[in-house]
C-alpha positions in Angstrom: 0.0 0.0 0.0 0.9 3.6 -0.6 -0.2 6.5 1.6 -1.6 9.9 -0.5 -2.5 12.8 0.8 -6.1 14.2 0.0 -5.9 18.0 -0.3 -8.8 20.3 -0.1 -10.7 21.4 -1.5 -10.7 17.7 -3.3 -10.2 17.3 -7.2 -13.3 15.1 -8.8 -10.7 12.1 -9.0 -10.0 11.9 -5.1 -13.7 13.0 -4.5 -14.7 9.8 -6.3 -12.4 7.4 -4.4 -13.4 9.0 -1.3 -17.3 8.5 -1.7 -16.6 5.0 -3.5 -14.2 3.8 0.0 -17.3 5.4 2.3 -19.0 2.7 0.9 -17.7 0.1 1.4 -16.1 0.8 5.0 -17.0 0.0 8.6 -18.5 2.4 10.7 -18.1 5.3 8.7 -18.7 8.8 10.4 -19.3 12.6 9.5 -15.3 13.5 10.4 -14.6 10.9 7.9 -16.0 12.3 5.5 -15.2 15.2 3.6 -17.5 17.4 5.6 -14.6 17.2 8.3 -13.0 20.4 6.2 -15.9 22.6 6.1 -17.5 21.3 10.2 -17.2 24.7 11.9 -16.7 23.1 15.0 -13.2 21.3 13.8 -10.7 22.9 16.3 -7.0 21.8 16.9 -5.2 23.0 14.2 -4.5 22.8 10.5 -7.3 19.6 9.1 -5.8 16.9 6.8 -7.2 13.5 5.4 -4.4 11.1 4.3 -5.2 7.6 2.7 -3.7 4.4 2.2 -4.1 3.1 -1.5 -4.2 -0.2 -2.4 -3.0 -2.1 -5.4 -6.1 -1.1 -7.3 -5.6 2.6 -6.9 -8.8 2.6 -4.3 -8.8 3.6 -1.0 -8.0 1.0 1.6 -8.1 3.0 5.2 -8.3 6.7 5.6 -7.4 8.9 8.5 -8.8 12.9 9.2 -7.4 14.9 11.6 -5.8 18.5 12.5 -1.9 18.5 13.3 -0.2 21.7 15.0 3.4 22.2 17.0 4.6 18.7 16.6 0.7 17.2 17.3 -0.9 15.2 15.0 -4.1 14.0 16.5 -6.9 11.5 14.2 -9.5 11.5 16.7 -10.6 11.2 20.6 -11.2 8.4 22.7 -14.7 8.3 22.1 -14.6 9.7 18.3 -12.3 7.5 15.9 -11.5 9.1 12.9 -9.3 6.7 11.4 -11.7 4.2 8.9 -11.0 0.8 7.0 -12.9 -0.7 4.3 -14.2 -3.5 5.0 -11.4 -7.2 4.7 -8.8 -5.3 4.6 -5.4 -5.9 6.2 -5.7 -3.4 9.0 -2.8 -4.3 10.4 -0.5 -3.1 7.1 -3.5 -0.2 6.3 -2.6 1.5 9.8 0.8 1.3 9.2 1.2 2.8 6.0 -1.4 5.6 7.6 0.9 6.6 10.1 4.5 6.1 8.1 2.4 9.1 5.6 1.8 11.4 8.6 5.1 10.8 10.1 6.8 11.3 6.5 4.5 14.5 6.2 4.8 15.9 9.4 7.9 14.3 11.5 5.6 14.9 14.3 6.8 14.3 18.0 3.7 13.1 18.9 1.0 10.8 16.7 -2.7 10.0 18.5 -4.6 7.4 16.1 -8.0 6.3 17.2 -10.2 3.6 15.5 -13.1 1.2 16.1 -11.7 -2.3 17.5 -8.2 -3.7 17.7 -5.7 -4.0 15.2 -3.1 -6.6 16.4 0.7 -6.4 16.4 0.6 -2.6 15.6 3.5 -2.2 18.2 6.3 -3.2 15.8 5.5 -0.2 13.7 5.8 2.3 16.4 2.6 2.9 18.1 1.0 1.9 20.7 -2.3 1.2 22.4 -3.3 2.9 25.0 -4.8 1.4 28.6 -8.7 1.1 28.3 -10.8 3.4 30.6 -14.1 5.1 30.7 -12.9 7.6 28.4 -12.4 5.2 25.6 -16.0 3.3 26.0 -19.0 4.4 23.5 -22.7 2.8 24.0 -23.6 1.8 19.9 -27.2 1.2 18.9 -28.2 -0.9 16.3 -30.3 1.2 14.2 -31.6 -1.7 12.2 -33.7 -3.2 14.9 -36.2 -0.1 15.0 -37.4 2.5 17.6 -40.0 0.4 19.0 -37.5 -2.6 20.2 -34.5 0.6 20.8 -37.1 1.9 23.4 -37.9 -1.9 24.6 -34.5 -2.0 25.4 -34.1 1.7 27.4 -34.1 1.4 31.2 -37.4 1.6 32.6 -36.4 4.8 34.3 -35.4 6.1 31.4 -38.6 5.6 29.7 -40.8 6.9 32.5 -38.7 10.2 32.3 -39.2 10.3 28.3 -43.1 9.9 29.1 -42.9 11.9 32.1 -41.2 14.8 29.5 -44.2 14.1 27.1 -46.9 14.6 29.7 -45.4 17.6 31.0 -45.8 19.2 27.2 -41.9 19.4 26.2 -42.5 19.7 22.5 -39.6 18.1 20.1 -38.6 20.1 16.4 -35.8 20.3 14.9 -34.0 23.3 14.8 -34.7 26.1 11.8 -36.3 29.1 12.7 -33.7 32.3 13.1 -35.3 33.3 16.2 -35.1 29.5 17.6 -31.4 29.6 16.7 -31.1 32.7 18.7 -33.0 31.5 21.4 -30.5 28.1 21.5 -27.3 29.9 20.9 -28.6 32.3 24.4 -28.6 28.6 26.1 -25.3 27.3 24.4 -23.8 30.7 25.9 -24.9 30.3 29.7 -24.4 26.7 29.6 -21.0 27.3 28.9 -20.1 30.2 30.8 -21.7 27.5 33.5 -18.9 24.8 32.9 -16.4 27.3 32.7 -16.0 26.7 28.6 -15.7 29.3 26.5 -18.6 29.4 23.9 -19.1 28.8 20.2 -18.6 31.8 17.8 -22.0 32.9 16.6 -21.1 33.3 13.3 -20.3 29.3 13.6 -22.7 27.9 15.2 -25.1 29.3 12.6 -23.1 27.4 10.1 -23.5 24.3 11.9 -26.8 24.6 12.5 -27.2 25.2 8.7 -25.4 22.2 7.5 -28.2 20.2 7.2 -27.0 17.5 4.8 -24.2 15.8 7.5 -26.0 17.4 11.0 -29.4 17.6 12.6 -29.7 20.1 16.1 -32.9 19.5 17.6 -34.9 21.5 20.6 -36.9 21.3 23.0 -39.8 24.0 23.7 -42.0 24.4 27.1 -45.1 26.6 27.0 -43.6 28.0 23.6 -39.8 28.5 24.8 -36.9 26.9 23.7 -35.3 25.2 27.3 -32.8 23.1 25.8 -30.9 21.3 22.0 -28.9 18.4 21.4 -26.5 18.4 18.5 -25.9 15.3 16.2 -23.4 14.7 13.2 -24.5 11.9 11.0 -23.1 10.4 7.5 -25.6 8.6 5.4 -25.2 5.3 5.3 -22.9 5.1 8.3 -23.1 6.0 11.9 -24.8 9.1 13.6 -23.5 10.3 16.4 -24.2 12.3 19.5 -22.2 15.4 19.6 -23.4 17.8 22.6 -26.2 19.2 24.3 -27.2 22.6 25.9 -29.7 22.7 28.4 -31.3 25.5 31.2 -30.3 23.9 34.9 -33.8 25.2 36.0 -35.4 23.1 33.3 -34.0 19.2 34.2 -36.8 18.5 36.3 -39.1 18.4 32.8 -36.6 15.6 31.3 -35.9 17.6 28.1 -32.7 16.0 27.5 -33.9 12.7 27.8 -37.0 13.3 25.1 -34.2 14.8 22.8 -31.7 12.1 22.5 -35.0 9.5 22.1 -36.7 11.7 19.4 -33.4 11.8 17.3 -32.5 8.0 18.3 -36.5 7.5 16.6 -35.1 10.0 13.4 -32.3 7.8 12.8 -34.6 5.0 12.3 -36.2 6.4 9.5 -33.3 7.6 7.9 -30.2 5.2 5.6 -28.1 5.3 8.7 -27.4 1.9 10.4 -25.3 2.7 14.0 -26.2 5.7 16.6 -23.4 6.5 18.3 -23.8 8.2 22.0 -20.8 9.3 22.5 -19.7 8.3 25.9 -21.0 5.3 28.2 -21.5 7.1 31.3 -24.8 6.3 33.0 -27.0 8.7 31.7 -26.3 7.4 28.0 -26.3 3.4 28.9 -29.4 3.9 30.3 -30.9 4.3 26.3 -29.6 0.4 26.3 -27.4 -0.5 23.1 -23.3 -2.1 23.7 -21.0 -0.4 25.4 -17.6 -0.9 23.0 -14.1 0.0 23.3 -12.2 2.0 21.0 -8.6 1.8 20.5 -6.7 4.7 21.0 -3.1 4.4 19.2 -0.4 6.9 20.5 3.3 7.2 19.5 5.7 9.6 21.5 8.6 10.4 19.4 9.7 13.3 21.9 13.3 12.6 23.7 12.9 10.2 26.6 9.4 10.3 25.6 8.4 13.6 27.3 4.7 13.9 26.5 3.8 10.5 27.8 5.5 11.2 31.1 3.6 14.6 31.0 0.6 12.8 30.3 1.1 9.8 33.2 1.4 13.1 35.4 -1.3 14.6 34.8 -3.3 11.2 35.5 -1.8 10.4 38.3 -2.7 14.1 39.7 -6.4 13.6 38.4 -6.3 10.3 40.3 -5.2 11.8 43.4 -7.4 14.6 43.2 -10.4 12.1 43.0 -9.2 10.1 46.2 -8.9 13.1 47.7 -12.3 14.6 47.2 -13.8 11.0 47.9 -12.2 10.8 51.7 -13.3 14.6 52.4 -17.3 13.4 51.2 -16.7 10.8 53.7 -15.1 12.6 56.4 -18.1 15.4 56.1 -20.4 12.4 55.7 -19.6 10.8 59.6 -19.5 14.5 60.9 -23.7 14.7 59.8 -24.3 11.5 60.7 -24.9 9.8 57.6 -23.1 7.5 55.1 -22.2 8.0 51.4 
């Protein structure tokens, strides 16, 4: 296999090969697609796509990405964004990927992140990272249909989703200006809440406008807009949960919960076969599905192999700081009287 570079914006040549590989790969998503160079939301540094070619001048695997300052990253934990087509030799796929971005690049640091395992990918260089909770996704199968999805929710889950219903949270999906202006207020002070700093307005309208490979949709009570969940999708491939916005003062209506089921139903009626949540923390395993593990493929090419002491620092200090918080909740716990 040889590795080429697809530059944007694509000629109609590597435009072809890319929709032909979509195809015919596994678990293909928005960012691996050619909307990654035009998603607003794309932060990181410069974007590239790079593809292994095969014998018959088609596209084997494909990686997108954004590399700055010796950092080429393809992806997060719970977002792969490196893609095979289906029986192919992944093994010899990822390896030509990553000898093109280190050929390109001569990064000091290389993050590749894919759906399962590839075996043996150590003797080229990388290697795969220690599963956590960071790196596990709850998958539906779309194929089976809303009616058995929601079979399969937790029974809490539905009685909030009806609960939502009963109390008049009304589902759309997002496309009037002053609905977008309304959401965007919500994305702002939901932010400034978590300490984030929010979305350019100029880009979230762009988002919200690129209908063909996103849907946003929103909750209304009594007329107002209390909360939106934003989804990337690829037709044909996966959809995926991407964020939501939502007023605190609002939770107790379930709005959240009626959002991701009214898009989970979309998806069913739409040529997409996997929903993607995002995460598997217990709010999102409690819409049912398989909780799977992607790999996450690093190599640290910095002397003594700097960044992945920095990074087993910074672990080791987010470990500590959770032990310590978890003895002070007990300590306060005994000093009221009551257990945690």
């Amino acid at each position: 296999m040889k590795w080429k570079l697809l530059n944007w914006p694509l000629d109609p040549g590597s435009s072809e090969l890319w929709t032909e590989f979509l195809d015919a790969a596994q678990m293909p998503t928005q960012y691996g697609s050619a909307h990654f160079f035009t998603d607003p939301f794309v932060r990181g540094g410069e974007r590239f796509a790079i593809a292994a070619m095969d014998a018959q001048q088609k596209i084997a695997a494909l990686a997108t990405g954004v590399q700055r300052s010796g950092t080429v990253t393809c992806g997060l934990p719970s977002r792969p964004q490196v893609f095979f087509r289906n029986d192919v030799d992944r093994q010899e796929a990822m390896h030509c990927l990553f000898e093109g971005i280190v050929k390109t690049w001569d990064p000091k640091f290389v993050q590749m992140v894919s759906w399962g395992e590839i075996d043996g990918i150590e003797r080229f260089g990388l290697d795969r990272g220690k599963d956590s909770g960071n790196n596990e996704v709850v998958l539906l199968d779309l194929s089976l249909g809303y009616e058995t999805l929601f079979k399969n929710f937790s029974s809490a889950r539905r009685n909030g989703i009806r609960k939502a219903g009963r109390y008049g949270v009304e589902i759309t999906r997002l496309e009037a200006e002053q609905d977008i202006d309304a959401l965007y207020e919500i994305h702002v002070q939901w932010n400034q809440r978590k300490g984030n700093e929010p979305d350019d307005i100029d880009a979230f309208r762009s988002g919200v406008r690129q209908t063909d490979s996103r849907a946003v949709f929103i909750a209304k009570f009594e007329g107002k807009v209390i909360a939106g969940s934003y989804f990337r999708f690829l037709n044909g491939g996966v959809m995926e949960y991407a964020g939501n916005n939502s007023f605190e003062e609002h939770q107790h209506l379930k709005p959240n919960e009626l959002l991701l089921a009214h898009a989970i139903r979309w998806a069913c009626t739409r040529d997409l076969k996997t929903f993607s949540l995002g995460g598997a923390h217990p709010f999102l395993q409690r819409f049912g599905g398989e909780v799977v593990r992607t790999s996450v493929y690093t190599s640290d090419r910095t002397f003594l192999q700097l960044h992945r002491r920095r990074e087993d620092l910074l672990q080791l200090r987010s470990k500590f700081i959770q032990l310590v918080g978890k003895k002070n909740k007990e300590r306060i716990a005994r000093l009221v009287g009551r257990t945690v």
